[in-house]
C-alpha positions in Angstrom: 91.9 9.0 125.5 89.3 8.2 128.0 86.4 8.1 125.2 88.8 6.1 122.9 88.8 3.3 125.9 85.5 3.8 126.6 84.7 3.3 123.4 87.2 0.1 122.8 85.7 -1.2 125.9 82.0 -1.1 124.6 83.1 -2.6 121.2 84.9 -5.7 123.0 81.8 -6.2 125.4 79.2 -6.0 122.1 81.5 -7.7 119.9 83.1 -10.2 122.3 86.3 -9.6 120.8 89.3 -6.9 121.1 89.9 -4.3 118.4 93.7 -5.2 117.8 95.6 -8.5 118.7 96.8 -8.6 122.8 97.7 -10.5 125.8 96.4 -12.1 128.8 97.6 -8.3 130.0 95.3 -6.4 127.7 98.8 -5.2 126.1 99.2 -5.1 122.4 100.9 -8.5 120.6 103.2 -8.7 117.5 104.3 -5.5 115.3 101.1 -6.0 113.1 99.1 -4.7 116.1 101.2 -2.0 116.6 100.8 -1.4 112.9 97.1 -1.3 113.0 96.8 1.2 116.2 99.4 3.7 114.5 97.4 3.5 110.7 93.9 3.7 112.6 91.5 5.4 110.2 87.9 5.7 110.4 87.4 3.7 107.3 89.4 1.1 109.2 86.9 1.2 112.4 84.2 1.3 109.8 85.0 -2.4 108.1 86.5 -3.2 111.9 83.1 -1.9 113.3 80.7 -3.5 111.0 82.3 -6.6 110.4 81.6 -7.9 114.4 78.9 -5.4 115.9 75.5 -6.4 114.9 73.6 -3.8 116.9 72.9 -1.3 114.3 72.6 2.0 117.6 75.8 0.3 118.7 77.8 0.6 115.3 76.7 3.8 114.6 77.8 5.1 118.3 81.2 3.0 118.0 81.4 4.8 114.5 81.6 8.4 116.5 84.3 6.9 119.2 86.5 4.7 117.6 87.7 7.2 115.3 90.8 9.2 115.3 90.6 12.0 117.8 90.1 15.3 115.8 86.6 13.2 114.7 85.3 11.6 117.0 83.1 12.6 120.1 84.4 15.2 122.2 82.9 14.8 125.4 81.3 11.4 127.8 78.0 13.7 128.1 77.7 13.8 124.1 78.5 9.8 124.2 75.7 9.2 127.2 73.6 11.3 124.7 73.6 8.4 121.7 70.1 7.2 120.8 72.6 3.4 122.5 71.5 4.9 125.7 68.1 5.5 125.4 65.0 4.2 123.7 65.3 2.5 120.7 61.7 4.1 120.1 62.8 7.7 120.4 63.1 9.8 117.0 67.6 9.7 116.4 67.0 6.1 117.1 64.5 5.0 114.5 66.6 7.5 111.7 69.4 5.4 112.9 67.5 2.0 112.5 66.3 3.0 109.1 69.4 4.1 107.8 70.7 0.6 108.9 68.4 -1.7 107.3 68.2 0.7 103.9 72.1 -0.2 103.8 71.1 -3.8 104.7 68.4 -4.1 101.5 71.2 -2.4 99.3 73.6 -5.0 100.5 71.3 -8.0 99.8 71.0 -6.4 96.7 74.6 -5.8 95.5 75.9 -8.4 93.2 80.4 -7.8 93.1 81.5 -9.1 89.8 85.7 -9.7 90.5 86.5 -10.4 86.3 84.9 -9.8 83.6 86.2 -10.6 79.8 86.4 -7.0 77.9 83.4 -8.0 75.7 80.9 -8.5 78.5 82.6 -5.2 80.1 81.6 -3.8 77.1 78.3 -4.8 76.9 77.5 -4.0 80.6 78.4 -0.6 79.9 76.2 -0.2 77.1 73.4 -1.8 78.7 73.7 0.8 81.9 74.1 4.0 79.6 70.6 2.5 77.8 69.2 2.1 80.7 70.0 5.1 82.3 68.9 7.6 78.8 65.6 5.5 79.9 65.5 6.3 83.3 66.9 10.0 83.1 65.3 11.0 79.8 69.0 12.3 79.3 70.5 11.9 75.8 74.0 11.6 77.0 75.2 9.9 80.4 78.3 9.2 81.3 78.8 5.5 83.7 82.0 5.8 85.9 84.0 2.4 85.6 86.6 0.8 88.2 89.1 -1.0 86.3 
């Protein structure tokens, strides 16, 4: 529990806002907040985390708190032990800072396409298994689709 508020603390103070909807009291507001703190997943904190913390050491340590308890950090010495603490130079750190701006390039790079008619479904399909016999030197590939 005490890492949990540590951890809600840091992400109000580097986001400037609270995780779930409350009152002048800090208590929880409405049943949807109630809701949200009893459905709390990691994937949740993820879209939560990344959505209003830009600090990149910062997301990554909220992403090891803010999770439910069987996953998260254990201990405040393994917390005060997140490359957030320290240098931003040191070795965790940079891996951290790379990781983050790789996701950023792919990001920038990610076109989402919400409808498509089935003919140009079609045809993106058979332009990606082309492509991809190119790429591969395979003779059959197989492109997973989300319909």
């Amino acid at each position: 529990t005490d890492i949990w508020s540590f951890g809600a603390v840091l992400y109000s103070l580097c986001s400037g806002g609270s995780l779930f909807h409350m009152g002048f009291h800090g208590d929880l507001r409405g049943a949807a907040a109630f809701a949200d703190l009893q459905g709390w997943t990691a994937q949740r904190a993820e879209s939560i985390i990344h959505s209003n913390v830009d600090d990149p050491l910062a997301q990554d340590l909220l992403m090891q708190i803010l999770v439910p308890e069987g996953e998260r950090l254990q201990t405040m010495d393994a917390v005060l032990r997140h490359p957030f603490f320290g240098p931003s130079s040191g070795l965790e750190a940079q891996r951290i800072l790379e990781r983050h701006e790789e996701q950023q390039l792919i990001l920038e790079e990610t076109v989402i396409i919400s409808k498509l008619t089935t003919d140009s479904q079609r045809r993106l399909e058979f332009s990606t298994e082309k492509q991809c016999k190119i790429v591969f030197d395979e003779e059959k590939v197989v492109v997973p689709t989300c319909l």
